[in-house]
C-alpha positions in Angstrom: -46.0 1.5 -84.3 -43.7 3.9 -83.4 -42.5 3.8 -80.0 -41.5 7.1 -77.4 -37.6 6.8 -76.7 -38.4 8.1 -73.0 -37.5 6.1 -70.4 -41.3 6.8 -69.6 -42.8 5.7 -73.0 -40.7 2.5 -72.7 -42.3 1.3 -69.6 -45.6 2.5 -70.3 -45.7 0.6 -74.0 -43.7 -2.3 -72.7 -46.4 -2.6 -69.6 -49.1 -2.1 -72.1 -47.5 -4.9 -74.1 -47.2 -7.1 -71.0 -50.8 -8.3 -70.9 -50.7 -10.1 -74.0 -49.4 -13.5 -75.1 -45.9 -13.8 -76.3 -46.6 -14.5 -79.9 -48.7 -11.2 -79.9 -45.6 -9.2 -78.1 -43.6 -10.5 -80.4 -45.7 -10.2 -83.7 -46.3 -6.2 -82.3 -42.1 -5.6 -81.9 -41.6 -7.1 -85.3 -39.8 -9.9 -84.1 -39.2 -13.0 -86.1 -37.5 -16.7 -85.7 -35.1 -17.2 -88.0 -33.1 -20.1 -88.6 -29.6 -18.3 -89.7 -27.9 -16.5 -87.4 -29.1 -12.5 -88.0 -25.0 -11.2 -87.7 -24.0 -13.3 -89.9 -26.4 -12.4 -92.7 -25.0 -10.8 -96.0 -26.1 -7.3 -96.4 -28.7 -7.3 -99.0 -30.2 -10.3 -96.6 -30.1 -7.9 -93.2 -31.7 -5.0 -95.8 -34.5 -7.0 -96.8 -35.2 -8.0 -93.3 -34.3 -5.2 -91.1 -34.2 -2.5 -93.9 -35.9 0.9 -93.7 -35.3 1.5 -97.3 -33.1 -0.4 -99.9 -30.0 1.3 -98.3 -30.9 2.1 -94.7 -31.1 -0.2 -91.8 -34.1 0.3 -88.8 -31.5 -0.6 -85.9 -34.2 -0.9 -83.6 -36.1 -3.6 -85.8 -32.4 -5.3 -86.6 -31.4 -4.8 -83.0 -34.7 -6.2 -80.9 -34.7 -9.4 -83.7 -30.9 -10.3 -82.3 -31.9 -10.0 -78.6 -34.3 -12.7 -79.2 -32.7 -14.9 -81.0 -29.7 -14.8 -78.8 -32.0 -15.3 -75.9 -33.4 -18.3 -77.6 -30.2 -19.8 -78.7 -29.3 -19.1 -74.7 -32.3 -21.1 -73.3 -31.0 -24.7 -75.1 -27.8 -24.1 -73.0 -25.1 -22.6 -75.7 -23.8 -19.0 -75.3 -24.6 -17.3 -78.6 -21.9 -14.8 -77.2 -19.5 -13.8 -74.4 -22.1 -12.2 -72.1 -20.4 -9.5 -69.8 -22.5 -6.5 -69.1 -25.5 -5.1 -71.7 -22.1 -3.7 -73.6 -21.4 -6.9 -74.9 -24.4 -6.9 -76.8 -22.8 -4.0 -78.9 -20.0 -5.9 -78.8 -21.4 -8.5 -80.5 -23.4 -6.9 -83.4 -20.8 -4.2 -83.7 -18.6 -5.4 -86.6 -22.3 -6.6 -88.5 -23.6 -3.1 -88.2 -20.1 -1.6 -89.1 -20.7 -3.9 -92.4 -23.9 -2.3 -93.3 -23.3 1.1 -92.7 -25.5 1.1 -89.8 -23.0 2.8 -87.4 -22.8 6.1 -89.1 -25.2 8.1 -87.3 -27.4 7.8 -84.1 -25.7 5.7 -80.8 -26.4 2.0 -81.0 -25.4 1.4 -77.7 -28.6 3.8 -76.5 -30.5 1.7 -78.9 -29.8 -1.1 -77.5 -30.2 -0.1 -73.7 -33.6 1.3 -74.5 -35.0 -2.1 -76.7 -33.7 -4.6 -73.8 -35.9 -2.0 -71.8 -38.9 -2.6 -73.5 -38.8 -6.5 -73.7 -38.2 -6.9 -70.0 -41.0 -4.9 -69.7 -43.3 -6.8 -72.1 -42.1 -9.4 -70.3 -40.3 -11.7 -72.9 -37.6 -12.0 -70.5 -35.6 -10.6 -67.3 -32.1 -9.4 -67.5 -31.2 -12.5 -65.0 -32.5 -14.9 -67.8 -29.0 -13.6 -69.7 -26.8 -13.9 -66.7 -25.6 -9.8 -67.8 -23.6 -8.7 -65.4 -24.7 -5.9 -62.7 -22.1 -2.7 -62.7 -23.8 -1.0 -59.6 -23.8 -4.3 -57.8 -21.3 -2.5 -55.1 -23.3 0.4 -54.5 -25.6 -1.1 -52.5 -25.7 -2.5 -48.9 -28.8 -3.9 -47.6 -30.7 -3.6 -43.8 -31.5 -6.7 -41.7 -33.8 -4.7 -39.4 -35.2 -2.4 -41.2 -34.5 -3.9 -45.2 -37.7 -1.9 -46.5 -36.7 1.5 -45.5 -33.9 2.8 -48.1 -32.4 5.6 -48.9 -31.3 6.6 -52.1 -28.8 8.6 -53.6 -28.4 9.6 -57.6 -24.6 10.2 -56.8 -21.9 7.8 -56.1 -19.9 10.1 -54.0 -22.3 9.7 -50.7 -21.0 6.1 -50.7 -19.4 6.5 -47.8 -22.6 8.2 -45.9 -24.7 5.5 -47.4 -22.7 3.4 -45.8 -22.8 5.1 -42.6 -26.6 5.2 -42.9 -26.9 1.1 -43.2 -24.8 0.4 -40.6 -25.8 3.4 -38.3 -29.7 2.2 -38.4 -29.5 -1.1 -40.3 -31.4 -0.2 -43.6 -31.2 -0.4 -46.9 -28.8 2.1 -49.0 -28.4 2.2 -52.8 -26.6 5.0 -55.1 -27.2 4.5 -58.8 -24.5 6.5 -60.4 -26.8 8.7 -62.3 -30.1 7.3 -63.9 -30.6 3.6 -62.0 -30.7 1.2 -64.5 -33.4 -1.2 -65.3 -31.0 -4.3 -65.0 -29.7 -3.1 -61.7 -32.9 -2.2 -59.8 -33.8 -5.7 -61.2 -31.3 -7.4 -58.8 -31.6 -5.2 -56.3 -35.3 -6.7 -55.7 -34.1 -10.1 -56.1 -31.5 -9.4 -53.7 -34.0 -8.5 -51.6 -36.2 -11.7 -52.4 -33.3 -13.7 -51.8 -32.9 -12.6 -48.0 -36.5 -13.1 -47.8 -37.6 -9.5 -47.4 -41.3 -9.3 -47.6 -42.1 -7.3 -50.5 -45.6 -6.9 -49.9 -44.9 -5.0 -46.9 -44.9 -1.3 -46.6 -41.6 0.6 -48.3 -40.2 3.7 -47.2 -38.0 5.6 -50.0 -35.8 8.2 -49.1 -34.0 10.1 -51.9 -30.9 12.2 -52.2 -31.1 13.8 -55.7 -30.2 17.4 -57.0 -32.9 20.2 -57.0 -33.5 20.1 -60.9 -35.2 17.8 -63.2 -33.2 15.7 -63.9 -32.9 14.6 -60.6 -36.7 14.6 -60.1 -36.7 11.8 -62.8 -34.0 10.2 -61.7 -35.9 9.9 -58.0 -39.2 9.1 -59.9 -37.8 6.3 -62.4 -36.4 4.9 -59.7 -39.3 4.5 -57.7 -41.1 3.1 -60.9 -38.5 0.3 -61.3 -39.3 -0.4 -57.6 -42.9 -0.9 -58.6 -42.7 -3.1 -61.8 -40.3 -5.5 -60.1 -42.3 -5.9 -57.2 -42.2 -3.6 -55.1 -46.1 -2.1 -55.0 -46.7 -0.5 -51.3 -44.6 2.7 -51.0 -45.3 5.0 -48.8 -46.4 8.4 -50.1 -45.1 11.5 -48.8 -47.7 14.7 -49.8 -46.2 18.3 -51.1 -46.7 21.2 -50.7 -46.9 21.9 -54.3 -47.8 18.0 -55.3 -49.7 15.1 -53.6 -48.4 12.0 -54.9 -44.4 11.8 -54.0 -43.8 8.1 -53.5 -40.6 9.1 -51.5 -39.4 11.6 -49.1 -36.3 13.9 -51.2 -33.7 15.1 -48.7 -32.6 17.7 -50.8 -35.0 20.5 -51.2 -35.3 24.4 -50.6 -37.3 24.0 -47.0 -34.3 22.1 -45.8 -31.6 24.6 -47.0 -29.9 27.9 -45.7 -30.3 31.2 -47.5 -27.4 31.1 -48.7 -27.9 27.3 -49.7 -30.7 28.6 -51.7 -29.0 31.2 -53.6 -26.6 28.3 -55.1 -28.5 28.1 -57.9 -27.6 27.1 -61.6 -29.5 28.1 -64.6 -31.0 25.0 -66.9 -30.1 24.2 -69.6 -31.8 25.9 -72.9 -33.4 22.5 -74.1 -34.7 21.6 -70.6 -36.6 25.0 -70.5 -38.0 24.5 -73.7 -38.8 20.8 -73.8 -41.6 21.2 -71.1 -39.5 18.7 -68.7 -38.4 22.3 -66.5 -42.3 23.1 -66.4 -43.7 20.1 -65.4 -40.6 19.9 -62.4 -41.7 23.4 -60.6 -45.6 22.5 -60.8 -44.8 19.4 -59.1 -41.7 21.0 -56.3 -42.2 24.9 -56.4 -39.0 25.3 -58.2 -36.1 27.0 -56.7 -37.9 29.8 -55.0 -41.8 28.4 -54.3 -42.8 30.3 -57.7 -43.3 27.7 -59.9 -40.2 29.0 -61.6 -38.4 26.4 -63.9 -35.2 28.1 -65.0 -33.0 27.1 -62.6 -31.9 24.5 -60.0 -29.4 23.7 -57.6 -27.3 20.7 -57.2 -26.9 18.6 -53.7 -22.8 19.3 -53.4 -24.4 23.0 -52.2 -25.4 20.9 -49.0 -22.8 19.6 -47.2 -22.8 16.1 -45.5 -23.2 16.2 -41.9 -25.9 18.8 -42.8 -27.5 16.3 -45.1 -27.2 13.5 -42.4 -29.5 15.7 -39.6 -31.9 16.5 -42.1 -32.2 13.1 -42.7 -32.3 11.7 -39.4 -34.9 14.1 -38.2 -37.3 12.8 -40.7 -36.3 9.2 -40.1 -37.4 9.4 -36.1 -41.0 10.2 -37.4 -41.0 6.8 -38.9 -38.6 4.5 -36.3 -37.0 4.8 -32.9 -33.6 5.4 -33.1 -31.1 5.0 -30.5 -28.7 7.6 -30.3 -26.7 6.0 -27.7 -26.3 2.7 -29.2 -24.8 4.6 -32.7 -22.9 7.0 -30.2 -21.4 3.7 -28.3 -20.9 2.1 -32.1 -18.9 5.1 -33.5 -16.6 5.9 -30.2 -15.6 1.3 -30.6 -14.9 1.6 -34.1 -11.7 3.9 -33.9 -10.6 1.4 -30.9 -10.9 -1.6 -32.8 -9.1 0.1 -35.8 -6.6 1.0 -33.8 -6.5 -2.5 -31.9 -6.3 -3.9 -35.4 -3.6 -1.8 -36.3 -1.3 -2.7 -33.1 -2.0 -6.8 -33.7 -0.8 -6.1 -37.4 2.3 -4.3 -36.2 3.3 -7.4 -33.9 2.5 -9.2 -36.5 5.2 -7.8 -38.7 8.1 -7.1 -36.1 7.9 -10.7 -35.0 7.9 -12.1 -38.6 
């Protein structure tokens, strides 16, 4: 079967696939147990296995067929390779597919990403199970009062107002860097299991992503991950143009200036035409509240302590904040810097 390369068709086949036993999942991915090791097959073994014709590998077929033996190799205890991050996957099949001239077109790496997608999803295994390593591990800080409210932000640069954000109201704050990876909204829930937050419990998402598609998806697939990790009961926030957000975006043309909204950038040509633009106005309005998909605006048009309001204003309709307490907080932190500062300086002119 052939399978969508959307991050959407993934989840949906690999959910689909979930509900059956593992010998089906497997039997329906191809996948076979062999007893020699797959990278270390000769060429014209890896083409009659993994072949799409006498010359051509399928790198999906070859790929998936190495994950699972590597994970069963990894379950008796013995590392079938240095396991870093999902890159040292490609690491380690590399110099095999190199060999077989399966590295000449089309980016294995991508391959790679989008197949370890679809097992964890068909359940077969969890990303934890290979001990890979989380790279967005420090771009999130977690709430002790309030751990199922977050905020989320596609961009690493509001770091530092994420981080302002937890320890101003004690909730959860996550940036993704982009497109929030499986693997790392995977930990993030256990994280969150592992303080004991209640996951069945109501959550509260809100999102800091640009004014375009892409950032639509980004807020969307994120919010998805949430869900097939766990996380069921999210609040829903109804649109004006859409019923169904399962989050409440920061960023959009009702919270901007004019001028704000005049910031806009045209889409790019495949966007428009790949249906993606479309679907984005019917569900937001678009820039202008016309349904128009041609162009967006990114959030640097908004800046932060504009941002921060916005957001605080919609955060008293759910909790009680107390202004004086943060207002107290902020005026002690430059003291005890400073404090901090004088103890290190007698520290140094009496050494």
């Amino acid at each position: 079967m052939k399978i969508g390369k959307t991050p959407s068709a993934l989840r949906e086949y690999g959910i689909k696939l979930s509900r059956l036993g593992q010998e089906e999942i497997l039997e329906k991915l191809g996948i076979k147990r062999y007893k020699k090791t797959i990278v270390d097959m000769t060429n014209a073994e890896l083409l009659k296995e993994f072949g799409k014709s006498a010359k051509s590998l399928n790198k999906s077929l070859f790929i998936k067929n190495v994950i699972w033996q590597a994970y069963e190799v990894l379950k008796t205890g013995v590392q079938p390779f240095e396991i870093g991050n999902i890159r040292s996957v490609w690491y380690y099949v590399k110099d095999t597919m190199d060999r077989v001239g399966a590295n000449k077109k089309g980016d294995a790496s991508l391959i790679i990403s989008n197949m370890l997608v679809l097992m964890v999803k068909a359940g077969l295994f969890k990303y934890k199970d290979f001990g890979f390593d989380d790279d967005n591990k420090g771009n999130r800080w977690f709430g002790k009062k309030h751990p199922n409210l977050i905020f989320f932000s596609e961009k690493t640069s509001f770091t530092d107002l994420l981080q302002e954000v937890n320890r101003d109201f004690d909730m959860t704050t996550i940036a993704s860097g982009g497109q929030s990876s499986y693997l790392s909204v995977e930990y993030f829930v256990d994280e969150l299991r592992e303080r004991q937050v209640d996951l069945s419990q109501e959550f509260i998402v809100f999102s800091l992503v640009d004014f375009d598609p892409s950032g639509d998806l980004i807020a969307t697939n994120f919010i998805e991950n949430l869900m097939d990790n766990g996380i069921k009961n999210i609040r829903i926030f109804p649109g004006k143009f859409y019923k169904l957000f399962k989050r409440k975006d920061i960023f959009i043309p009702e919270n901007m200036t004019e001028a704000q909204r005049k910031k806009t950038y045209l889409l790019p040509l495949k966007i428009r035409k790949s249906g993606l633009a479309a679907k984005w106005a019917s569900r937001t309005g678009g820039f202008n509240g016309n349904k128009d998909f041609h162009y967006g605006i990114e959030n640097s048009a908004m800046p932060k302590p504009q941002i921060m309001q916005i957001f605080m204003t919609e955060l008293a309709k759910i909790i009680t904040i107390d202004f004086e307490a943060i207002a107290k907080y902020r005026e002690m932190k430059p003291l005890k810097e400073r404090m901090i500062g004088f103890a290190i300086k007698k520290l140094q002119i009496g050494s």
